[in-house]
C-alpha positions, 0 to 999 in steps of 0.5 A: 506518476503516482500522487498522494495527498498529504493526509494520505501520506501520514496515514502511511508514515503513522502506520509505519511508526506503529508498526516498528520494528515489523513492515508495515503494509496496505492498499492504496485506493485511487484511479488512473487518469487518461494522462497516465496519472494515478491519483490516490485518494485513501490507504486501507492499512493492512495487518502484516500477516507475516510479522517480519521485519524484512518482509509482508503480506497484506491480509487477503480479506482486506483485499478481496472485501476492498475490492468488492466493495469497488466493484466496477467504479472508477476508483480502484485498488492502484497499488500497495504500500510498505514499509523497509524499517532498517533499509533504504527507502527504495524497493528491495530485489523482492519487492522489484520481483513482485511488482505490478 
């Protein structure tokens, strides 16, 4: 189970309406709990390198900056966010592909 915090979640949505008609995208900070919890405690938006509509990529510095910056401590890169602007709100063949 994935939980998000209020503040966190209008940062998404903020980046979403600021990014139409383009997905939007970012990195969600956060740890994994021993009950299999993933607790997020802050997004990192990210430029979409690839300027679609239908389609993302979260720019590669911002995750390897991030994750250095992380190193070994217990908060993480937990997973990525983005947005479906003229689709449903549920993940796409591609993006069901490339999960992890």
């Amino acid at each position: 189970m994935l939980v998000i915090g209020a503040a966190q979640l209008r940062q998404i949505m903020e980046a979403a309406e600021t990014a139409w008609p383009q997905e939007c995208c970012g990195l969600m900070v956060g740890q994994r709990l021993a009950n299999g919890v993933v607790e997020v405690s802050r997004v990192h938006a990210s430029p979409n390198l690839l300027k679609r509509h239908d389609q993302f990529e979260i720019g590669p510095r911002l995750w390897v900056d991030l994750s250095r910056a992380l190193g070994k401590g217990p908060q993480q890169i937990v997973g990525l966010y983005h947005s479906h602007p003229e689709g449903p709100a549920q993940p796409s063949a591609a993006d069901l592909n490339a999960a992890w």
